[in-house]
MMTF fields as JSON, N, C-alpha, C and O atoms, coordinates in Angstrom:
{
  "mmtfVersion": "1.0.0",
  "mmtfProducer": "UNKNOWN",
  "numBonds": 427,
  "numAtoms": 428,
  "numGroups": 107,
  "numChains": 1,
  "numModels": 1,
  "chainsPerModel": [1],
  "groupsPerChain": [107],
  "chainIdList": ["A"],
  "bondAtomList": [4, 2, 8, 6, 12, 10, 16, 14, 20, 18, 24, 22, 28, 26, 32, 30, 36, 34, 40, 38, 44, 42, 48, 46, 52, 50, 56, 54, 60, 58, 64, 62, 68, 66, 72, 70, 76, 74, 80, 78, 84, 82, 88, 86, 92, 90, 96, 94, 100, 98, 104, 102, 108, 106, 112, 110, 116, 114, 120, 118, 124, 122, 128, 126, 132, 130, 136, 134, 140, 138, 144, 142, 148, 146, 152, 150, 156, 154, 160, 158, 164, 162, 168, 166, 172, 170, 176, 174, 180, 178, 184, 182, 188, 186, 192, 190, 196, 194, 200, 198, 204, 202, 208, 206, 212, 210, 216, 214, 220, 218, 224, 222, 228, 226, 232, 230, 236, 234, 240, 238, 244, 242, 248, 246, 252, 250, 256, 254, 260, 258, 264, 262, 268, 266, 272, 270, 276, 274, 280, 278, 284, 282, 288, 286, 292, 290, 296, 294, 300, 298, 304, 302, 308, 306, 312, 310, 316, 314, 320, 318, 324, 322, 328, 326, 332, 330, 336, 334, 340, 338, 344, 342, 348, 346, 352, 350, 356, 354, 360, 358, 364, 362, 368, 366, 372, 370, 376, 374, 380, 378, 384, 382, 388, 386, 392, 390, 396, 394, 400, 398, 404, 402, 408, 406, 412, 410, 416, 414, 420, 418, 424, 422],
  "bondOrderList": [1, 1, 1, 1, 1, 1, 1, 1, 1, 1, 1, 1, 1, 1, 1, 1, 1, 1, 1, 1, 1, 1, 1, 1, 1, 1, 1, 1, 1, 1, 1, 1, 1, 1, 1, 1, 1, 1, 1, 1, 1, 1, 1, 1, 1, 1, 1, 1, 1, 1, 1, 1, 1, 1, 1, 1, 1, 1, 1, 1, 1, 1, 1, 1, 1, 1, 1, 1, 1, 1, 1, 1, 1, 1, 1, 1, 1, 1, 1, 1, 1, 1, 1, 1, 1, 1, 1, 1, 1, 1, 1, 1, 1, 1, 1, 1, 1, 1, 1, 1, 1, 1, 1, 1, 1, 1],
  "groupList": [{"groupName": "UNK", "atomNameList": ["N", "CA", "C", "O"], "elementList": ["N", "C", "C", "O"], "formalChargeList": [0, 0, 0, 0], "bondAtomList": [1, 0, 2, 1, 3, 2], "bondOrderList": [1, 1, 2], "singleLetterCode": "X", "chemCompType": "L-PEPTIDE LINKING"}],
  "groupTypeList": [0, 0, 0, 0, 0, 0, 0, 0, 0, 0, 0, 0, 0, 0, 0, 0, 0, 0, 0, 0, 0, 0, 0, 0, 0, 0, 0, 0, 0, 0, 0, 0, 0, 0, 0, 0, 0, 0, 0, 0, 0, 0, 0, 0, 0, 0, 0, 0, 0, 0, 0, 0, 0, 0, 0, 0, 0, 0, 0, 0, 0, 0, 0, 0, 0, 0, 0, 0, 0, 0, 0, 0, 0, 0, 0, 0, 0, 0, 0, 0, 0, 0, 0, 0, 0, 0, 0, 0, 0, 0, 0, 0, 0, 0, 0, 0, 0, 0, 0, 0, 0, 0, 0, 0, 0, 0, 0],
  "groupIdList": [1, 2, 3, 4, 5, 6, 7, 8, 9, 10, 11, 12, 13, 14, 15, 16, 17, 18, 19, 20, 21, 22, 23, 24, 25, 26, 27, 28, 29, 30, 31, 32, 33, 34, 35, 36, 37, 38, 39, 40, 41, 42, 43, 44, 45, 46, 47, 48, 49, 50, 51, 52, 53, 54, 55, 56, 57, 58, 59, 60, 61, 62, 63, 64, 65, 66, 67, 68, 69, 70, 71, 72, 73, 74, 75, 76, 77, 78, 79, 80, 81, 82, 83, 84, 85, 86, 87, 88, 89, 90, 91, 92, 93, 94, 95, 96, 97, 98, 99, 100, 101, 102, 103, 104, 105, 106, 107],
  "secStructList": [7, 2, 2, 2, 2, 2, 2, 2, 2, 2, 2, 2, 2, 2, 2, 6, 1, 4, 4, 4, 2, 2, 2, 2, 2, 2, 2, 2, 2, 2, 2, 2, 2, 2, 2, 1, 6, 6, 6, 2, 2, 2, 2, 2, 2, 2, 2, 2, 2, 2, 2, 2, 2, 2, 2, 2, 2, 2, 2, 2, 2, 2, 2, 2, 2, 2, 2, 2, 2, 2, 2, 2, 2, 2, 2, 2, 2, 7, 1, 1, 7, 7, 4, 4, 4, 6, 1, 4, 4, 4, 1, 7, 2, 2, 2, 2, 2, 2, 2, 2, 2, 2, 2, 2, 2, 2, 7],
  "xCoordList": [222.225, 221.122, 220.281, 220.0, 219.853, 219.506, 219.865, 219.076, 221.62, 222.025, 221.891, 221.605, 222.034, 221.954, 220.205, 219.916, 219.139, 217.597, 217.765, 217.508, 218.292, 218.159, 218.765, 218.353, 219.973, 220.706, 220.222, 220.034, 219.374, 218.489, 217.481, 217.417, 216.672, 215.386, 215.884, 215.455, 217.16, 218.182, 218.314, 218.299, 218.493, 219.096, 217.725, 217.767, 216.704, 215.292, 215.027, 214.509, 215.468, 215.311, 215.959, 215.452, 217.237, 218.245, 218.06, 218.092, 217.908, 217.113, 216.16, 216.409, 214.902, 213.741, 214.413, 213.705, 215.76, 216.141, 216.419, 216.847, 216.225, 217.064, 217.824, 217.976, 218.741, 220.421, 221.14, 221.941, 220.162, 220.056, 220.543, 221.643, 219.093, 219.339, 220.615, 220.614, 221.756, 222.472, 223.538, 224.524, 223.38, 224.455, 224.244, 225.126, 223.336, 223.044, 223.691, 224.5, 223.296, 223.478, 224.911, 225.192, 226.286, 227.753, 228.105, 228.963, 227.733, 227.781, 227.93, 228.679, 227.075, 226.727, 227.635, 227.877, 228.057, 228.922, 230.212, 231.117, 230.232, 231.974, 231.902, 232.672, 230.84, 230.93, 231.187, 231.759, 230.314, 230.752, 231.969, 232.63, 232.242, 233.728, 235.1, 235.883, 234.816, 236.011, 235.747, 236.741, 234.915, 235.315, 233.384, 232.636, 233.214, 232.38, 232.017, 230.865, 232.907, 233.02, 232.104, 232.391, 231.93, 231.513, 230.083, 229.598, 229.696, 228.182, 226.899, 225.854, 226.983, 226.316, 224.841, 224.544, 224.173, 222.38, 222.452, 221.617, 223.719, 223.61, 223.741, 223.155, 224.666, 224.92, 223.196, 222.639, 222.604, 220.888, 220.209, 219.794, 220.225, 219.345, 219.619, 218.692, 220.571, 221.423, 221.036, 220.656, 221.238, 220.827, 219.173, 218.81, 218.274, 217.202, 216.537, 215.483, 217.358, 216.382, 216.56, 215.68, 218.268, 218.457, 217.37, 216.964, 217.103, 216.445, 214.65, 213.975, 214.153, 213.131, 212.718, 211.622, 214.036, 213.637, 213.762, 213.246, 214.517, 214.976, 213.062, 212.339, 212.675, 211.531, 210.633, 210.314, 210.33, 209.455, 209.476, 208.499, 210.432, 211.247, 210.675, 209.889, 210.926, 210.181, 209.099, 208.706, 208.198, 206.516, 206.334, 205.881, 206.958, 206.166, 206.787, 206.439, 208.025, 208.26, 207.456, 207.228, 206.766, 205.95, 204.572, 203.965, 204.143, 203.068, 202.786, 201.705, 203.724, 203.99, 204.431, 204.718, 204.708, 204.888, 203.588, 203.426, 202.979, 201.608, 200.527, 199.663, 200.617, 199.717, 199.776, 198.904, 201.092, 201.418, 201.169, 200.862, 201.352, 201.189, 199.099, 198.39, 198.931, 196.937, 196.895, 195.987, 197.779, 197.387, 197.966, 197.413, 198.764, 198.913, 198.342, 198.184, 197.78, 196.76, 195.596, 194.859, 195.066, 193.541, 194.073, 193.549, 194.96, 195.613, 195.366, 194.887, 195.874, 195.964, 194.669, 194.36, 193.633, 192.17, 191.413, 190.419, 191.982, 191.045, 191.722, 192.928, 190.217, 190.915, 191.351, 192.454, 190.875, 190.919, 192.352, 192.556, 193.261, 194.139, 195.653, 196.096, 196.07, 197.155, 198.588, 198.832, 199.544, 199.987, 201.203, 201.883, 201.623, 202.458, 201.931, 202.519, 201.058, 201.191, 201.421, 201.362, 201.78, 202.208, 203.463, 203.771, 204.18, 205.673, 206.106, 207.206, 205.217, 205.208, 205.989, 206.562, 205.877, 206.408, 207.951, 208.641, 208.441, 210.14, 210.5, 211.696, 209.48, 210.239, 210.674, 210.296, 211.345, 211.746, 211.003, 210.233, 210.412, 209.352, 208.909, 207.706, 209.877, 209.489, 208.631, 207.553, 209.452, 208.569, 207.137, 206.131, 206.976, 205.542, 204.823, 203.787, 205.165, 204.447, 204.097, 202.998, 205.037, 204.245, 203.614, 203.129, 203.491, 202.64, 201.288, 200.466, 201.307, 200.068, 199.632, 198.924, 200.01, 199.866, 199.258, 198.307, 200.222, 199.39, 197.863, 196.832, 197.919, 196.525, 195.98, 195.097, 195.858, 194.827, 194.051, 192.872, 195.487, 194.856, 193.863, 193.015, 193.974, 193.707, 191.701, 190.731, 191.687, 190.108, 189.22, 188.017],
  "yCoordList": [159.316, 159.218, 157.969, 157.141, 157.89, 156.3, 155.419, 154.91, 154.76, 154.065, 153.954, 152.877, 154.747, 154.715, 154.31, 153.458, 155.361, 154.169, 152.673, 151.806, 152.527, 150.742, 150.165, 149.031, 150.583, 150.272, 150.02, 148.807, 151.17, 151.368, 149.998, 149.292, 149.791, 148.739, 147.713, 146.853, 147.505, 146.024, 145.603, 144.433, 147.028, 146.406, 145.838, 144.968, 146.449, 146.175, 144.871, 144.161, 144.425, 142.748, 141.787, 140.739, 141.908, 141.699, 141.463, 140.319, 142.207, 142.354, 140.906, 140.086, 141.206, 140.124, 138.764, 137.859, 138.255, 137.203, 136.435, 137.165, 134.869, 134.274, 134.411, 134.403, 134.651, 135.014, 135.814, 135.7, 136.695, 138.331, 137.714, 137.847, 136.79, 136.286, 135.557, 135.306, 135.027, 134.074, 135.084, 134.621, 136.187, 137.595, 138.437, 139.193, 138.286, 139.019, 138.219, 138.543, 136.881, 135.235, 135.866, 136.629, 135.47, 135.83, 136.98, 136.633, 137.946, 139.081, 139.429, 140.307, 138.599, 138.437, 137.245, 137.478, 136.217, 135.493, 135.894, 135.608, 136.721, 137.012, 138.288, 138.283, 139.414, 139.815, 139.627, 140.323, 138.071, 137.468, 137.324, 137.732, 136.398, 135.511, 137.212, 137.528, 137.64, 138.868, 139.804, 139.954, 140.136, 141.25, 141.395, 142.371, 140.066, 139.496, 140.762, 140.977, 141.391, 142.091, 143.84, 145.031, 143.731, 144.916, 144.654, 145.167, 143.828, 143.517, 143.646, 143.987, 143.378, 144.269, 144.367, 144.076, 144.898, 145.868, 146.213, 145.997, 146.936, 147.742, 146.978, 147.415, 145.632, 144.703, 143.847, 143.438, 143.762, 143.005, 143.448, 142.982, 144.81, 145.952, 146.146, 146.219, 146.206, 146.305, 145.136, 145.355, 143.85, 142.737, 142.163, 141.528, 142.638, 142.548, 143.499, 143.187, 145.023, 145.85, 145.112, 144.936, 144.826, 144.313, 143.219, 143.233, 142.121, 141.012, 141.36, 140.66, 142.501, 142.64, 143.187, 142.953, 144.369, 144.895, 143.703, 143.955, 142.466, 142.101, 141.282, 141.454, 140.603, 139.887, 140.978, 140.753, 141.906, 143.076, 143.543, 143.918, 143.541, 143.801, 142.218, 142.173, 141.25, 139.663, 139.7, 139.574, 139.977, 139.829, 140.922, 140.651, 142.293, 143.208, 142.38, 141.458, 142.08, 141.639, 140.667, 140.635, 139.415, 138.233, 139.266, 139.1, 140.021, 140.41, 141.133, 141.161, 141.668, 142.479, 141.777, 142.499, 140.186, 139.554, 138.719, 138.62, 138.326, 138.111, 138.737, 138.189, 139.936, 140.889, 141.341, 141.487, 141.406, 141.351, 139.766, 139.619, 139.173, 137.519, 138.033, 138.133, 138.131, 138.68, 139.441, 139.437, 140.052, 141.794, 141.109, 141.343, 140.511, 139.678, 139.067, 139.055, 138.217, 137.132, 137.945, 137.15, 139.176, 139.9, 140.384, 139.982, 141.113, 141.9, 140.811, 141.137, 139.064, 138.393, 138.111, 138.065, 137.864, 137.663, 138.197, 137.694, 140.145, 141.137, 140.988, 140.743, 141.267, 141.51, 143.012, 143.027, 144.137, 145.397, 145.868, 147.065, 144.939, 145.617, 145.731, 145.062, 146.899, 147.521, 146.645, 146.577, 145.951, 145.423, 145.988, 145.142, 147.268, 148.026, 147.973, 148.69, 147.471, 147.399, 146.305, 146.291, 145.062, 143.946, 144.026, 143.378, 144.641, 144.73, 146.55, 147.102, 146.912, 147.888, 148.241, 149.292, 146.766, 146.586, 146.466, 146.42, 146.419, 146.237, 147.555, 147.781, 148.873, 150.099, 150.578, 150.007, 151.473, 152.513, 152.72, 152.633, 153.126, 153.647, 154.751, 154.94, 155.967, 157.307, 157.1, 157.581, 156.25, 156.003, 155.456, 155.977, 154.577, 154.13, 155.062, 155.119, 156.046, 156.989, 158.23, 158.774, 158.663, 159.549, 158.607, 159.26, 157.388, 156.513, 157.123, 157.945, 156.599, 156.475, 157.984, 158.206, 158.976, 160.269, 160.958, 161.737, 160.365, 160.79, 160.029, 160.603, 158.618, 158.156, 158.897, 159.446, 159.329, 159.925, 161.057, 161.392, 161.626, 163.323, 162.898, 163.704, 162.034, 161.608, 161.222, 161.436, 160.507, 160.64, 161.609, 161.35],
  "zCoordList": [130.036, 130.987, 130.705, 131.572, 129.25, 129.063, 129.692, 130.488, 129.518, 130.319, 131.723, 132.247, 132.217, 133.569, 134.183, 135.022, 133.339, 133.585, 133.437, 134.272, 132.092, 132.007, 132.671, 132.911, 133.282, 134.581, 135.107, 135.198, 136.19, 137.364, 137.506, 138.512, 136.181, 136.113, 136.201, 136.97, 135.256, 135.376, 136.779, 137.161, 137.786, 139.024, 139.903, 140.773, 139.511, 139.945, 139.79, 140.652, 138.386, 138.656, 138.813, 139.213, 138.535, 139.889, 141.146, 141.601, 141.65, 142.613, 143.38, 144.263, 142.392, 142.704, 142.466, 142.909, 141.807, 141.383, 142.749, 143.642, 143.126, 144.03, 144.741, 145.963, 143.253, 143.888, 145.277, 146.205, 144.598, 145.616, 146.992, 147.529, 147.551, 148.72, 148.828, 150.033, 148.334, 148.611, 147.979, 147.406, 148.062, 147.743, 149.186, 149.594, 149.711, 151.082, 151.819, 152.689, 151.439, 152.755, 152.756, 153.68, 151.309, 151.164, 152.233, 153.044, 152.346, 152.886, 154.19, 154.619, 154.924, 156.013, 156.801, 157.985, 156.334, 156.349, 156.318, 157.102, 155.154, 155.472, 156.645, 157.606, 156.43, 157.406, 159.146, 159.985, 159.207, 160.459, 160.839, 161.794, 159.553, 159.599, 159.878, 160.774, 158.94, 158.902, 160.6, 161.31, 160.892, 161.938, 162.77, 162.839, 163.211, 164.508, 165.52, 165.897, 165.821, 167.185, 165.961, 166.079, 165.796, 164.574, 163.812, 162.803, 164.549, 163.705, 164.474, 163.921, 165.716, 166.987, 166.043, 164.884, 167.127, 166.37, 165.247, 164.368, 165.128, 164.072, 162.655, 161.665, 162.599, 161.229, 161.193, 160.175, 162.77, 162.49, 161.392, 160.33, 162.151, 161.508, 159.989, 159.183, 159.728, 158.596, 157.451, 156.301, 158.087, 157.348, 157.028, 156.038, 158.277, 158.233, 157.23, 156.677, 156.929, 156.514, 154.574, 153.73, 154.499, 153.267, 152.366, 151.204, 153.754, 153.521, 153.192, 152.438, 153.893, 153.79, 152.673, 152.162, 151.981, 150.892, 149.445, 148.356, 149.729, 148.941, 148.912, 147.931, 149.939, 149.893, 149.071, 147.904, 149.597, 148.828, 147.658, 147.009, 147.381, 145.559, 145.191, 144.245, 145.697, 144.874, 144.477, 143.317, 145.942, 145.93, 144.379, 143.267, 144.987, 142.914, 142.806, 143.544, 141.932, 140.672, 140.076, 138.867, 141.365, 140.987, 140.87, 139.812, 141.538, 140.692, 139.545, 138.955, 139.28, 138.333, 137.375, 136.42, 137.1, 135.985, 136.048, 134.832, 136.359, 136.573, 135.972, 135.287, 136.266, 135.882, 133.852, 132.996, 133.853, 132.62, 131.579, 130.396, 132.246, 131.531, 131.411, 130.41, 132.143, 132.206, 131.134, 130.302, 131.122, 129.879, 128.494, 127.419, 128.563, 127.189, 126.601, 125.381, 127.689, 127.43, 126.946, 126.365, 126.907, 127.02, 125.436, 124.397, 125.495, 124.054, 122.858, 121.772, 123.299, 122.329, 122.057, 120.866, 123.073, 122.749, 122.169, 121.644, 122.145, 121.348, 120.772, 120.827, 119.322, 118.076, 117.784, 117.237, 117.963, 117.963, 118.646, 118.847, 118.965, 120.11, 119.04, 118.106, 119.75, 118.905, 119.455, 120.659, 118.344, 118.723, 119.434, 120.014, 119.509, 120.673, 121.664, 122.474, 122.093, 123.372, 124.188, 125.417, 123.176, 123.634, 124.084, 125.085, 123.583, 123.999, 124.946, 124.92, 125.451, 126.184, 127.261, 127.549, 128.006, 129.477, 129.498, 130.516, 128.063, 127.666, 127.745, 127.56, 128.064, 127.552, 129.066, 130.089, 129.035, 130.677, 130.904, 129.948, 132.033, 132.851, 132.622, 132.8, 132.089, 131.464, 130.185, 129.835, 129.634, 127.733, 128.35, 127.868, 129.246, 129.952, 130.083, 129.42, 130.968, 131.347, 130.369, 130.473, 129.429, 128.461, 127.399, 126.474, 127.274, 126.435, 127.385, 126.978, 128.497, 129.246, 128.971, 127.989, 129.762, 129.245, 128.044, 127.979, 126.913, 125.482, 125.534, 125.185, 126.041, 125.48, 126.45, 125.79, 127.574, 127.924, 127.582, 127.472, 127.427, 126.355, 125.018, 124.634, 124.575, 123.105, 123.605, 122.877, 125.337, 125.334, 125.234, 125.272]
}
């Protein structure tokens, strides 16, 4: 089950990478080229919804590395700050969330 989370997040940034787009662009291209008469509304729709999620998956990822470059930057400035939590954002999203969890119980 591990594997398959770090999978999951891997594909998340994947995802936000460049590439993505010019893996959709491939796609769509051969789709043309191979069988034209079969791409109708339904291959638009199809390609538009791909393209939009792929733009949307970018925008988080750029804010969401942003935001973290901020929280690093604040961690390194305090002196009081525990240094696990500099490297936090490397864990699965589950280990995130019962981190977050325990500290709250702990106020």
């Amino acid at each position: 089950m591990r594997y398959i989370r770090s999978v999951l997040t891997q594909a998340g940034v994947w995802a936000s990478h460049p590439s993505a787009f010019a893996i959709v662009s491939a796609y769509v291209i051969a789709w043309l080229t191979l069988s034209r008469e079969s791409f109708g509304w339904a291959g638009v729709a199809t390609t538009a919804t791909w393209l939009m999620t792929l733009i949307i998956q970018r925008a988080e990822h750029r804010d969401t590395q942003a935001i973290h470059a901020k929280l690093d930057e604040l961690l390194r400035a305090t002196a009081n700050a525990r240094d696990e939590l500099a490297n936090l954002d490397e864990e699965e999203p589950e280990v995130i969330a019962e981190h977050r969890t325990t500290e709250r119980e702990q106020i």
